[in-house]
PDB file of N, CA, C and O in Angstrom:
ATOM      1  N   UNK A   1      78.585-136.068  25.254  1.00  0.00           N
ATOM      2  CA  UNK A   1      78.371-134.975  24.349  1.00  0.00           C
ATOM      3  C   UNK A   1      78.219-135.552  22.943  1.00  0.00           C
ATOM      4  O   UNK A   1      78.945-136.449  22.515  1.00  0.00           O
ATOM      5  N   UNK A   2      77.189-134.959  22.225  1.00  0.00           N
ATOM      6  CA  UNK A   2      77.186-135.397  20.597  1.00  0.00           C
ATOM      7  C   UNK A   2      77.921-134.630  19.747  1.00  0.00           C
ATOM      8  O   UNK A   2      78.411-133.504  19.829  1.00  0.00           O
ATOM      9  N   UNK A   3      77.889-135.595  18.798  1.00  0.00           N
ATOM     10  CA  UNK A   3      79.133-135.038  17.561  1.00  0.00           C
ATOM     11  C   UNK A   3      78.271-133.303  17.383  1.00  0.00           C
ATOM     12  O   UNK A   3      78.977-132.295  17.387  1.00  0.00           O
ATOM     13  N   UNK A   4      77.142-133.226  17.277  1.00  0.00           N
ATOM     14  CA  UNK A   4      76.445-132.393  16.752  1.00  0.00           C
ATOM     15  C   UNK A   4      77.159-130.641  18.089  1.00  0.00           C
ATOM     16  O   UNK A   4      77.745-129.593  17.816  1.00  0.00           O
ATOM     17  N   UNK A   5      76.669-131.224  19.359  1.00  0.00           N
ATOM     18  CA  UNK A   5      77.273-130.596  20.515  1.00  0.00           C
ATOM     19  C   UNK A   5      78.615-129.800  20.235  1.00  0.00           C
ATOM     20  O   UNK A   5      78.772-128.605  19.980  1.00  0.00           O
ATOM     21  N   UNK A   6      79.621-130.922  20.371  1.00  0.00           N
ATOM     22  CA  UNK A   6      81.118-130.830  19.921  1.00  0.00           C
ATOM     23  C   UNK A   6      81.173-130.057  18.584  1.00  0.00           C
ATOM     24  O   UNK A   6      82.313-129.633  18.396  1.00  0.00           O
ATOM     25  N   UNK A   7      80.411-129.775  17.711  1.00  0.00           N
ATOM     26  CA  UNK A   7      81.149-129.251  16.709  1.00  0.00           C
ATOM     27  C   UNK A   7      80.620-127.818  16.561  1.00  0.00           C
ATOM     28  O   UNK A   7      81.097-126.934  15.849  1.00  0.00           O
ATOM     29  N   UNK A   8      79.063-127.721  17.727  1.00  0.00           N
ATOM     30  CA  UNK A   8      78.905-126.056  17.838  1.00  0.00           C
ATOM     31  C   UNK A   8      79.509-125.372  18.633  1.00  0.00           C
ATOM     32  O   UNK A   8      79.474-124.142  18.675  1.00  0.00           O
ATOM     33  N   UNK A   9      80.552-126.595  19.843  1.00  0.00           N
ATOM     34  CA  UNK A   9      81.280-125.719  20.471  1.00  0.00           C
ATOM     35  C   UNK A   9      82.562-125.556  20.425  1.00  0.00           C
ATOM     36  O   UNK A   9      83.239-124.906  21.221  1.00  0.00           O
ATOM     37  N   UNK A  10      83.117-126.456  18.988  1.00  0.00           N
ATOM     38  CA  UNK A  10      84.307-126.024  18.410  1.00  0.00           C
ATOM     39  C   UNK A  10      83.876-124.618  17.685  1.00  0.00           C
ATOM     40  O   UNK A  10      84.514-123.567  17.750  1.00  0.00           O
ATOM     41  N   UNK A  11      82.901-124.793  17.124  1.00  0.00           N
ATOM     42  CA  UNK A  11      82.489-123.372  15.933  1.00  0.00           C
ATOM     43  C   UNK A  11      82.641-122.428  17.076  1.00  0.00           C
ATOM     44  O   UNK A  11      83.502-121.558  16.948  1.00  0.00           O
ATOM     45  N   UNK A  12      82.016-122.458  18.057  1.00  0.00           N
ATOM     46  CA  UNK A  12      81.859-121.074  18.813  1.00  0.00           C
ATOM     47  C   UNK A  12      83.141-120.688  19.390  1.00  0.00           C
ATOM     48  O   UNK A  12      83.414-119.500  19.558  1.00  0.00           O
ATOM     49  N   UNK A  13      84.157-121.880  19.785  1.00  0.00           N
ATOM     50  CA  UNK A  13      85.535-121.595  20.540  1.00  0.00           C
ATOM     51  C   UNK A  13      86.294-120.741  19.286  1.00  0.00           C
ATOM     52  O   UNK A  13      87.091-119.850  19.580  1.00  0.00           O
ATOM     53  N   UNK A  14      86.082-120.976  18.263  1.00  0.00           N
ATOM     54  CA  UNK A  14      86.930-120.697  16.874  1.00  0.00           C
ATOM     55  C   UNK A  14      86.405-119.272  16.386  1.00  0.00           C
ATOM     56  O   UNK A  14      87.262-118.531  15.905  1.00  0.00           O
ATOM     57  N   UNK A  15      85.044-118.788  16.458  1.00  0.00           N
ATOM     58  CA  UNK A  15      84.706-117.650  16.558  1.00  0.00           C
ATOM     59  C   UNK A  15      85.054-116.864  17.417  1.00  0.00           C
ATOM     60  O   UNK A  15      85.578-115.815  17.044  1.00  0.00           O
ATOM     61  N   UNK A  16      84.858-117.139  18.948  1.00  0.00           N
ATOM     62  CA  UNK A  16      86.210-116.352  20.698  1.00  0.00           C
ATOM     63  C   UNK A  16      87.200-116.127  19.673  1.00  0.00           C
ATOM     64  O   UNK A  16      87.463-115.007  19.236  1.00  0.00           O
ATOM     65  N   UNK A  17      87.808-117.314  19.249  1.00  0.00           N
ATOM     66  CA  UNK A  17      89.308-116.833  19.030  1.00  0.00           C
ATOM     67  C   UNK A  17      89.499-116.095  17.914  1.00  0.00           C
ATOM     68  O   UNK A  17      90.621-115.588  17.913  1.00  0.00           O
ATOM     69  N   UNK A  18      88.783-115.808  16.868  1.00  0.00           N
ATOM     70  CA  UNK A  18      88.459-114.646  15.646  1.00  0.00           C
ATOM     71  C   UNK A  18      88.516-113.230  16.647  1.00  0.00           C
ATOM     72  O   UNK A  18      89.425-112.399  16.672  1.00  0.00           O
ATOM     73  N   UNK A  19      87.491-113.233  17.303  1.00  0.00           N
ATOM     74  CA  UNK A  19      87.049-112.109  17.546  1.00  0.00           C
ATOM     75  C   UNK A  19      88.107-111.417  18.394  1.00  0.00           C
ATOM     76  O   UNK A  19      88.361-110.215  18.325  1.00  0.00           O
ATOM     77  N   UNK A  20      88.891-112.578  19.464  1.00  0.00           N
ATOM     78  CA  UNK A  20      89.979-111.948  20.200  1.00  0.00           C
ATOM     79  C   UNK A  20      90.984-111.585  19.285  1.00  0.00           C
ATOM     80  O   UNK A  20      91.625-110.545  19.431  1.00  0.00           O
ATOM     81  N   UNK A  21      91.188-112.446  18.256  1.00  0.00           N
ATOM     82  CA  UNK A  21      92.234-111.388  17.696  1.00  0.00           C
ATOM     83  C   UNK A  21      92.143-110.311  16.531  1.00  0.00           C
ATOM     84  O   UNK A  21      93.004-109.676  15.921  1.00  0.00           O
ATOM     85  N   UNK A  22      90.588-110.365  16.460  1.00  0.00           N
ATOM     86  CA  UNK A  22      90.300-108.667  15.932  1.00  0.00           C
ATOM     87  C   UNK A  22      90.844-107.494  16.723  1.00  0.00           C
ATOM     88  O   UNK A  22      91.576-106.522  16.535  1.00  0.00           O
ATOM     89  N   UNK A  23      89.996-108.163  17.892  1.00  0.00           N
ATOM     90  CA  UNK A  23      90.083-107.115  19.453  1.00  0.00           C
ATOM     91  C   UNK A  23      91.861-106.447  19.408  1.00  0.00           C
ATOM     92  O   UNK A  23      92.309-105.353  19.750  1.00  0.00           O
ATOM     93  N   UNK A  24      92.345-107.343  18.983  1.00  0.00           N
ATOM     94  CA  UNK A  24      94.066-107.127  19.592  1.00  0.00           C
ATOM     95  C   UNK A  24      94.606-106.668  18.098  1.00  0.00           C
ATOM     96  O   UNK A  24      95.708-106.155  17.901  1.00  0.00           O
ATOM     97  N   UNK A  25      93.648-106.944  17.116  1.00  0.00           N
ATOM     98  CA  UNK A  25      94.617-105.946  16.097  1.00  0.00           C
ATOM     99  C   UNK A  25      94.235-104.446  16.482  1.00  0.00           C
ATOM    100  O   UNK A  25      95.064-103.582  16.770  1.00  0.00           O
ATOM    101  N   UNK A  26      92.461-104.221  16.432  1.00  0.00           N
ATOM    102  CA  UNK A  26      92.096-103.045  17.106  1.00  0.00           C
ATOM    103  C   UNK A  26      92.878-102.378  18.146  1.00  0.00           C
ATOM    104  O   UNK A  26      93.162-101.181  18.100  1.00  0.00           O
ATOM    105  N   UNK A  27      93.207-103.148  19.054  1.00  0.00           N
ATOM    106  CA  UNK A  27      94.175-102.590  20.479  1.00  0.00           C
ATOM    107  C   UNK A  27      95.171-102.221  19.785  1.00  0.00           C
ATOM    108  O   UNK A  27      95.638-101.124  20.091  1.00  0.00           O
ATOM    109  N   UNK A  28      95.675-102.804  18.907  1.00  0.00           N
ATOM    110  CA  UNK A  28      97.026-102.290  18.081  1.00  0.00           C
ATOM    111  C   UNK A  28      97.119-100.664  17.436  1.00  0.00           C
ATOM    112  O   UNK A  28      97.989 -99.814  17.626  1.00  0.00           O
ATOM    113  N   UNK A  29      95.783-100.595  16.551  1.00  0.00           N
ATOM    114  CA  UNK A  29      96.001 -99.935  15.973  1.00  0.00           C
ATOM    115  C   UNK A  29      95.141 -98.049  17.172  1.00  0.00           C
ATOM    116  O   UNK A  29      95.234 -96.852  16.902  1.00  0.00           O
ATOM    117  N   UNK A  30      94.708 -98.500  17.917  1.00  0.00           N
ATOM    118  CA  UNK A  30      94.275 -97.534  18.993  1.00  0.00           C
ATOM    119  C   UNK A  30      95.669 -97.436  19.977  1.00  0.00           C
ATOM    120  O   UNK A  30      95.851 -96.380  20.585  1.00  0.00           O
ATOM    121  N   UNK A  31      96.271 -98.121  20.068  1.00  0.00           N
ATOM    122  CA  UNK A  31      97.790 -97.682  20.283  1.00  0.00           C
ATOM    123  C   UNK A  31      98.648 -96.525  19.753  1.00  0.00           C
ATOM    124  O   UNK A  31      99.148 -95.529  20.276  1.00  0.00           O
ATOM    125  N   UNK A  32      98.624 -97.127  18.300  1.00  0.00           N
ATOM    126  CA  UNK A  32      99.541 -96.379  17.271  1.00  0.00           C
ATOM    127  C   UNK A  32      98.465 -95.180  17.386  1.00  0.00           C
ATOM    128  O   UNK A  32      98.593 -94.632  18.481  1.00  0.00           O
ATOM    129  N   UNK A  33      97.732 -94.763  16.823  1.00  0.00           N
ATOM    130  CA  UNK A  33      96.639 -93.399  17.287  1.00  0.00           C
ATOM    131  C   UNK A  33      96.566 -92.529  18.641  1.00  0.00           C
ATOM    132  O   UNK A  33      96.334 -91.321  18.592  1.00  0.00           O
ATOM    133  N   UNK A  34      96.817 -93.342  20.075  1.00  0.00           N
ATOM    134  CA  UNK A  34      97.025 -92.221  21.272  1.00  0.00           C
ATOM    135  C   UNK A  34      98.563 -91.802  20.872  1.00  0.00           C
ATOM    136  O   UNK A  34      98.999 -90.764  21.370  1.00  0.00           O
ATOM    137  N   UNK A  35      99.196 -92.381  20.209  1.00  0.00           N
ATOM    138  CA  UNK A  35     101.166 -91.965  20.249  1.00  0.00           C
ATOM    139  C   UNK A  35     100.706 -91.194  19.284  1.00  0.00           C
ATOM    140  O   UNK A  35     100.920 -90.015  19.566  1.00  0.00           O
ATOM    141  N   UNK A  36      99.844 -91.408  17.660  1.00  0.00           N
ATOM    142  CA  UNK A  36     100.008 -90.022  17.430  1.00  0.00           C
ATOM    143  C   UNK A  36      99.230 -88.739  17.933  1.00  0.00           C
ATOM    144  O   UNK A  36      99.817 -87.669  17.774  1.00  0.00           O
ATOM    145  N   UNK A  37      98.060 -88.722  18.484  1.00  0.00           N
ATOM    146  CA  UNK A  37      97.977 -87.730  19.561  1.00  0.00           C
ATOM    147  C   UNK A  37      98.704 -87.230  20.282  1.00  0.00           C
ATOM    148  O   UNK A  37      98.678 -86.001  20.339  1.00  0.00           O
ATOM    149  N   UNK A  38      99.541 -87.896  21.032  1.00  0.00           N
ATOM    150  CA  UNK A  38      99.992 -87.651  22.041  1.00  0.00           C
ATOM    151  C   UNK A  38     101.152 -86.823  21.428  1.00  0.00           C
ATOM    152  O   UNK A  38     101.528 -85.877  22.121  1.00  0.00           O
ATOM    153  N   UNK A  39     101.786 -87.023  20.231  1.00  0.00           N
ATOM    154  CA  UNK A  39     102.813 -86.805  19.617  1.00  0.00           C
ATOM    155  C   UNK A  39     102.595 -85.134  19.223  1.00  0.00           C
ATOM    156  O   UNK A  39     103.411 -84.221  19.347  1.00  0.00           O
ATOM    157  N   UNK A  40     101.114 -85.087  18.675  1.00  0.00           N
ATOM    158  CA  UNK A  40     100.217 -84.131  18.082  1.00  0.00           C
ATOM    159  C   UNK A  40     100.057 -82.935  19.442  1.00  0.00           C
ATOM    160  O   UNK A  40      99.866 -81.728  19.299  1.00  0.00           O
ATOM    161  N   UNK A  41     100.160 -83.482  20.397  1.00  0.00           N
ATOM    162  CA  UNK A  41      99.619 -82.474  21.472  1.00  0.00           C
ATOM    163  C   UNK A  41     101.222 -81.912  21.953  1.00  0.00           C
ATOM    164  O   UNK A  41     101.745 -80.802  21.863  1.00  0.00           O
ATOM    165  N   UNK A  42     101.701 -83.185  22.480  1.00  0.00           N
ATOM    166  CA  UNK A  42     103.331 -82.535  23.069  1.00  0.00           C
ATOM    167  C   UNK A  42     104.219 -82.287  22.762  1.00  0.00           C
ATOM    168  O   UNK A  42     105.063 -81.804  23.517  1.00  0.00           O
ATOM    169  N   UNK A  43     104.461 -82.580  21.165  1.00  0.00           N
ATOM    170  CA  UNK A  43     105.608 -82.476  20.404  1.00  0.00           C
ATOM    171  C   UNK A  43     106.161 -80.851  20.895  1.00  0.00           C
ATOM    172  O   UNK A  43     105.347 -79.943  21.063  1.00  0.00           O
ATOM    173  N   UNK A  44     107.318 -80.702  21.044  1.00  0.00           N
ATOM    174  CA  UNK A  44     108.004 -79.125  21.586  1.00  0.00           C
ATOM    175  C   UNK A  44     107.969 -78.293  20.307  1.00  0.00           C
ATOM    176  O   UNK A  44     107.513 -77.152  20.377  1.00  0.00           O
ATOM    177  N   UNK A  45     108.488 -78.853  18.947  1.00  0.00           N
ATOM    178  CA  UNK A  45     108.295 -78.144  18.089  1.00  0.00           C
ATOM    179  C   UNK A  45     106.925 -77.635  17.200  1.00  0.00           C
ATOM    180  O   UNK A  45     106.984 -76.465  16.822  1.00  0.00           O
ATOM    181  N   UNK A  46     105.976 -78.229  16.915  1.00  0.00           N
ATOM    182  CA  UNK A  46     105.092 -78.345  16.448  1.00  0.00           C
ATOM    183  C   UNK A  46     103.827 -79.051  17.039  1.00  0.00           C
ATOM    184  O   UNK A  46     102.992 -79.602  16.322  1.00  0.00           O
ATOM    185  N   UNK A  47     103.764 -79.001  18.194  1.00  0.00           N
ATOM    186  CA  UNK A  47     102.511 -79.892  18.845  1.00  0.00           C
ATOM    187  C   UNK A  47     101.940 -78.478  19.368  1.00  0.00           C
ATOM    188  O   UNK A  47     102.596 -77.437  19.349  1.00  0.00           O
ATOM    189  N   UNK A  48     100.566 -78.603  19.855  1.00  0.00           N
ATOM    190  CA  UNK A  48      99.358 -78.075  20.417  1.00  0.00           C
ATOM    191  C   UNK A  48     100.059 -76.985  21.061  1.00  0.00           C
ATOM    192  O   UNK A  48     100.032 -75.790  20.770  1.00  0.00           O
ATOM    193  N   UNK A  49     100.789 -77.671  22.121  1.00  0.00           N
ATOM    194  CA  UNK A  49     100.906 -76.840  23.490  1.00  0.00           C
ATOM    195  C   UNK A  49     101.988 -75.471  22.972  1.00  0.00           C
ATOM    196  O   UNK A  49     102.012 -74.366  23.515  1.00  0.00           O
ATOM    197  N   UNK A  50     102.779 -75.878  21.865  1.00  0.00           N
ATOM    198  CA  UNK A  50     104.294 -75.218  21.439  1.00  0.00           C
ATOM    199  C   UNK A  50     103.119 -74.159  20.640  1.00  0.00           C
ATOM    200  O   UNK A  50     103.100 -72.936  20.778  1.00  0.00           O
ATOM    201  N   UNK A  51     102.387 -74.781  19.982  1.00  0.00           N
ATOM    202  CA  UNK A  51     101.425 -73.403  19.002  1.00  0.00           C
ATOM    203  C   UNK A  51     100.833 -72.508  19.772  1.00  0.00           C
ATOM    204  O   UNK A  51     101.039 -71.354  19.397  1.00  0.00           O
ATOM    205  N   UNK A  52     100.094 -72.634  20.825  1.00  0.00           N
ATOM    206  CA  UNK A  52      99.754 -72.005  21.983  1.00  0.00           C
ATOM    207  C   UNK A  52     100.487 -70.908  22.670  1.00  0.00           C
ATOM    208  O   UNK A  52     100.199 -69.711  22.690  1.00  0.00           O
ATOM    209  N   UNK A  53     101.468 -71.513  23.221  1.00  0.00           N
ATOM    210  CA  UNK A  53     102.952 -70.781  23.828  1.00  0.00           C
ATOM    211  C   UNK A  53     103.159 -69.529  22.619  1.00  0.00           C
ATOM    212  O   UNK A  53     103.166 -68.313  22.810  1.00  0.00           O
ATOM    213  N   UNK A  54     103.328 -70.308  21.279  1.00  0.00           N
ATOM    214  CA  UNK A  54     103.891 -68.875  20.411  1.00  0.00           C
ATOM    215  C   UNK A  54     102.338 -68.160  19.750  1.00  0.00           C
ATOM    216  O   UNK A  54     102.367 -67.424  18.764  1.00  0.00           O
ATOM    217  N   UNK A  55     101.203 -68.472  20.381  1.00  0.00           N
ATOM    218  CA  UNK A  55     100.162 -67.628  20.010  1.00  0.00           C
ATOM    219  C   UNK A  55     100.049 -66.438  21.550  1.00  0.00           C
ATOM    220  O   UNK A  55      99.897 -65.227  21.711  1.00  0.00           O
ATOM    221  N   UNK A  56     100.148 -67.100  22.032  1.00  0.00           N
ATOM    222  CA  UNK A  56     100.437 -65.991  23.276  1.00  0.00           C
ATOM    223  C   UNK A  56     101.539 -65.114  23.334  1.00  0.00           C
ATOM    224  O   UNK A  56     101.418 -63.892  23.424  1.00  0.00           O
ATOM    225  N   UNK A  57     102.700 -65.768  23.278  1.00  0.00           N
ATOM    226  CA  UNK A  57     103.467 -64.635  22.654  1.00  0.00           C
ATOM    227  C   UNK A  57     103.546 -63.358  21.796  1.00  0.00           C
ATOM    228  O   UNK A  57     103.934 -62.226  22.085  1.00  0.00           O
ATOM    229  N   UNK A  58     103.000 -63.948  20.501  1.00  0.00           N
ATOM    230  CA  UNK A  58     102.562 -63.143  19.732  1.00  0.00           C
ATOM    231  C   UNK A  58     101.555 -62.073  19.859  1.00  0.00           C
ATOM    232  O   UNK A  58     101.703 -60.901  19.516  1.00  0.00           O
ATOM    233  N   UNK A  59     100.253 -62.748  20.525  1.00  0.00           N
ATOM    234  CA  UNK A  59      99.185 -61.816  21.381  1.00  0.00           C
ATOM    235  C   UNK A  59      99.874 -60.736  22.402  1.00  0.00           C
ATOM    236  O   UNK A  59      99.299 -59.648  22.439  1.00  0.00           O
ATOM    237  N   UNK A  60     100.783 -60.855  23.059  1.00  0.00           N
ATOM    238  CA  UNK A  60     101.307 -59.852  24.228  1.00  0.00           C
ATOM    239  C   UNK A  60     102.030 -59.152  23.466  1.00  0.00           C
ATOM    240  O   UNK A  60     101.788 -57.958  23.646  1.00  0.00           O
ATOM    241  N   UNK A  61     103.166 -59.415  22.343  1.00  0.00           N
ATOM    242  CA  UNK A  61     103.706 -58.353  22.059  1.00  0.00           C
ATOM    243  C   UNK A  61     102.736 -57.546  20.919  1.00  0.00           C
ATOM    244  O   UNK A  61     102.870 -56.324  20.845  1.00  0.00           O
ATOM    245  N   UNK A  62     101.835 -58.175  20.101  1.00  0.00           N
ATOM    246  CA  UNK A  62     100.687 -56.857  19.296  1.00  0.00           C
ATOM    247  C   UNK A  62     100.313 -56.350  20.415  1.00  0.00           C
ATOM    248  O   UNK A  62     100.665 -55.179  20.556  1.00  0.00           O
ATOM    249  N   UNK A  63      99.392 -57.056  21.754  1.00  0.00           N
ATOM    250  CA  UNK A  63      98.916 -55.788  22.441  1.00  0.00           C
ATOM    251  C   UNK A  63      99.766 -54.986  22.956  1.00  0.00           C
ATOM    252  O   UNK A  63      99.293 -54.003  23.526  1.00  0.00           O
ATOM    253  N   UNK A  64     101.082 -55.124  22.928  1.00  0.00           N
ATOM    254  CA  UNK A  64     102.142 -53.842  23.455  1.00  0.00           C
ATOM    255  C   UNK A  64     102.161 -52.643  22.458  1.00  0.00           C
ATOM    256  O   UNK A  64     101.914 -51.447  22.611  1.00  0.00           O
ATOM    257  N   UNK A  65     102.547 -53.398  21.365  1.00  0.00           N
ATOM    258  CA  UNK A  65     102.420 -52.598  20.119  1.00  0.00           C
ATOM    259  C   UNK A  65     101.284 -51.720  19.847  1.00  0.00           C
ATOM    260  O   UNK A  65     101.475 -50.552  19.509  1.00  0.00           O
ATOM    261  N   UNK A  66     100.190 -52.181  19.964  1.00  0.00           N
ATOM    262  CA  UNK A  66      98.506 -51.661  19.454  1.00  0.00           C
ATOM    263  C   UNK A  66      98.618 -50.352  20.747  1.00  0.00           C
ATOM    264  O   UNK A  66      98.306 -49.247  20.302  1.00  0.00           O
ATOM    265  N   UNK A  67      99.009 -50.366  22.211  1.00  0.00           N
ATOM    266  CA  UNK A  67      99.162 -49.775  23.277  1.00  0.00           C
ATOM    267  C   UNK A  67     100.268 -48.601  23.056  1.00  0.00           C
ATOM    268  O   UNK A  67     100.077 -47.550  23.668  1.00  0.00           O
ATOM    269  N   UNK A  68     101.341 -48.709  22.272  1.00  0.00           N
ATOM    270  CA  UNK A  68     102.237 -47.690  22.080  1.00  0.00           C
ATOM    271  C   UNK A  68     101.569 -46.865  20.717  1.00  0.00           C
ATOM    272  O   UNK A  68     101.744 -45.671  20.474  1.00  0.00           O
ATOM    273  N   UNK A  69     100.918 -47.642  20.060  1.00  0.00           N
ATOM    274  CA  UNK A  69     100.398 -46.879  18.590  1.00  0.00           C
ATOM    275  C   UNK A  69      99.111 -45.991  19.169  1.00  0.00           C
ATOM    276  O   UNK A  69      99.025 -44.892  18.622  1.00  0.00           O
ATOM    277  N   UNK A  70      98.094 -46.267  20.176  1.00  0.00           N
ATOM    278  CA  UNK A  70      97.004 -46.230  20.618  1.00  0.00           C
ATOM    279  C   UNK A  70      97.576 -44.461  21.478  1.00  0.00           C
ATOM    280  O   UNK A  70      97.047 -43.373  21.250  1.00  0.00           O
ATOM    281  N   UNK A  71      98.750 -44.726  22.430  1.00  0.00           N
ATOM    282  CA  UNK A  71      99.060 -43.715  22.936  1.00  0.00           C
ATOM    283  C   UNK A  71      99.877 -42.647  22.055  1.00  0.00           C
ATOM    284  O   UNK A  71      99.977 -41.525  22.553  1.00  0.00           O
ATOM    285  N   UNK A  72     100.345 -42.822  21.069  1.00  0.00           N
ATOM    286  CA  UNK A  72     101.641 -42.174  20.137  1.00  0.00           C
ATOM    287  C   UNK A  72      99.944 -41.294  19.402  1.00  0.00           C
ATOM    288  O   UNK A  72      99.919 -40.065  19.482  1.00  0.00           O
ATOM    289  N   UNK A  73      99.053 -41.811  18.943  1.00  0.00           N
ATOM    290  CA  UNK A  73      98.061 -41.151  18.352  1.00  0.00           C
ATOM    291  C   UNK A  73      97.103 -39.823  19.314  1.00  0.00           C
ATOM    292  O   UNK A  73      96.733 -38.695  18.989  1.00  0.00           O
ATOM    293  N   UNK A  74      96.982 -40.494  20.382  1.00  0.00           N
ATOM    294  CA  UNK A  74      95.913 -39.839  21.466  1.00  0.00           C
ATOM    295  C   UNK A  74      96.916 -38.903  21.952  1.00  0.00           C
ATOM    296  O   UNK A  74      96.423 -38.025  22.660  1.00  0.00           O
ATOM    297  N   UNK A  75      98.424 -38.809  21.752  1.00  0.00           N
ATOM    298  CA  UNK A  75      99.361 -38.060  22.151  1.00  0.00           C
ATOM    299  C   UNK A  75      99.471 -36.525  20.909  1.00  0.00           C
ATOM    300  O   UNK A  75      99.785 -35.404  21.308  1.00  0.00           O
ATOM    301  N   UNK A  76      99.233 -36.753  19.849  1.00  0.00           N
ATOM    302  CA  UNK A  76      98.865 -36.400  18.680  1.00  0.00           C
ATOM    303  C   UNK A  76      97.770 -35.738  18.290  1.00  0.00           C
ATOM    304  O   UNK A  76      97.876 -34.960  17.342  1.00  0.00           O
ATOM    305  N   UNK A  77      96.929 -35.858  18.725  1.00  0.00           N
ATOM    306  CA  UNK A  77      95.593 -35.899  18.424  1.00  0.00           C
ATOM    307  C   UNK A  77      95.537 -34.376  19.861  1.00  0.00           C
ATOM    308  O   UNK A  77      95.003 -33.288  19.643  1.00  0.00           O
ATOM    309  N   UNK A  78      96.055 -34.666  20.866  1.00  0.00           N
ATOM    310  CA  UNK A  78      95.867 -33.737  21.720  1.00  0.00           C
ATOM    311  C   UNK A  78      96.674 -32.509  21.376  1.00  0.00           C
ATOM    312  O   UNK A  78      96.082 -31.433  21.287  1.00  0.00           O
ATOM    313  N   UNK A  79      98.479 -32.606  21.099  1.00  0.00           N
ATOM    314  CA  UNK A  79      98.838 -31.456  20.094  1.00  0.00           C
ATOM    315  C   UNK A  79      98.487 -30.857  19.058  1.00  0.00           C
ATOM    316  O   UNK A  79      99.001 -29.792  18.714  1.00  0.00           O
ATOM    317  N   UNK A  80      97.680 -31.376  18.490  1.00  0.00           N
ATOM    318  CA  UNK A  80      97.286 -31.087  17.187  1.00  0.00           C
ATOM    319  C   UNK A  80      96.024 -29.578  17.902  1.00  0.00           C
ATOM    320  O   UNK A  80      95.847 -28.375  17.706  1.00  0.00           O
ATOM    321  N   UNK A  81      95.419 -30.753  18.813  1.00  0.00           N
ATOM    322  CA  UNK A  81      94.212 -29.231  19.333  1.00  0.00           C
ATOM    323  C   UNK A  81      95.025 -28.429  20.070  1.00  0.00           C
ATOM    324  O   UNK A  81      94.684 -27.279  20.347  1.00  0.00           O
ATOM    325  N   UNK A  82      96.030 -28.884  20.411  1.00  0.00           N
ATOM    326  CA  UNK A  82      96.120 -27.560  21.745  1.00  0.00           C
ATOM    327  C   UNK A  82      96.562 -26.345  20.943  1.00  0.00           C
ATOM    328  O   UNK A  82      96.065 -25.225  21.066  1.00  0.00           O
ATOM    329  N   UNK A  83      97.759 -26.747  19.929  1.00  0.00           N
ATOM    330  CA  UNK A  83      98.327 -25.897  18.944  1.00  0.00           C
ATOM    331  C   UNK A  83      97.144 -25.536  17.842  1.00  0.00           C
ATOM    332  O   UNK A  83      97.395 -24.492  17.239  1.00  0.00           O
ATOM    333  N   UNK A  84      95.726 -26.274  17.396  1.00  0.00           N
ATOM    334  CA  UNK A  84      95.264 -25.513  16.921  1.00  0.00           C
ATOM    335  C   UNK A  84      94.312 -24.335  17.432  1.00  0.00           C
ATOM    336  O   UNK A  84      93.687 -23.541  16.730  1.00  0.00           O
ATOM    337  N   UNK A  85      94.350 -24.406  18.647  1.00  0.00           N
ATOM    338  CA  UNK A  85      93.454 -23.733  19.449  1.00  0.00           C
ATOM    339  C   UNK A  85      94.118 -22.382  20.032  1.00  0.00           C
ATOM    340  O   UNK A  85      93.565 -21.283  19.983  1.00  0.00           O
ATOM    341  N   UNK A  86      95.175 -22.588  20.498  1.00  0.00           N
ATOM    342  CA  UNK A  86      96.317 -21.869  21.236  1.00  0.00           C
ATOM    343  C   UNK A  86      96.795 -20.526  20.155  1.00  0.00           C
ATOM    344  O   UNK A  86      97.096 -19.370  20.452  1.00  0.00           O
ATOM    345  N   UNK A  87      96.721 -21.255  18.710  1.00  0.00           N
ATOM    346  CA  UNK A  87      97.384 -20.250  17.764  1.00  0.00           C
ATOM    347  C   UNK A  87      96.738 -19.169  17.205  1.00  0.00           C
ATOM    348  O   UNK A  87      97.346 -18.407  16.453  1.00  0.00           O
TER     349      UNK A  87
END
């Protein structure tokens, strides 16, 4: 092998080893990013799934509510004629 040989395939072994440990800071920091996702989605207090849970909640008891106001009116609305009609 020539000096010339040997020293493009030190350059190139020395570039592998740059690039692998880009690769592995990258892996690092795509680590720390799925934990905070993951943190972001499952957390019980404040993650995805917990906002969800209390948006549904919230949705069932207005539509209970909107359902008792909806009937308390149409309940109303029918006394109002019968007694204005009746009298």
């Amino acid at each position: 092998m020539t000096d010339e040989q040997l020293q493009n395939l030190t350059t190139a072994i020395l570039e592998m080893k740059m690039n692998l440990e880009r690769m592995a800071e990258k892996q690092e920091e795509m680590v720390d990013d799925v934990k905070q996702i993951k943190k972001a989605v499952y957390d019980p207090e404040q993650g995805l799934y917990a906002r969800i849970k209390a948006l549904e909640q919230w949705k069932d008891s207005t539509s209970k509510i909107m359902w008792v106001i909806m009937t308390t009116i149409v309940g109303l609305l029918t006394t109002t004629f019968y007694q204005g009609f009746l009298s």
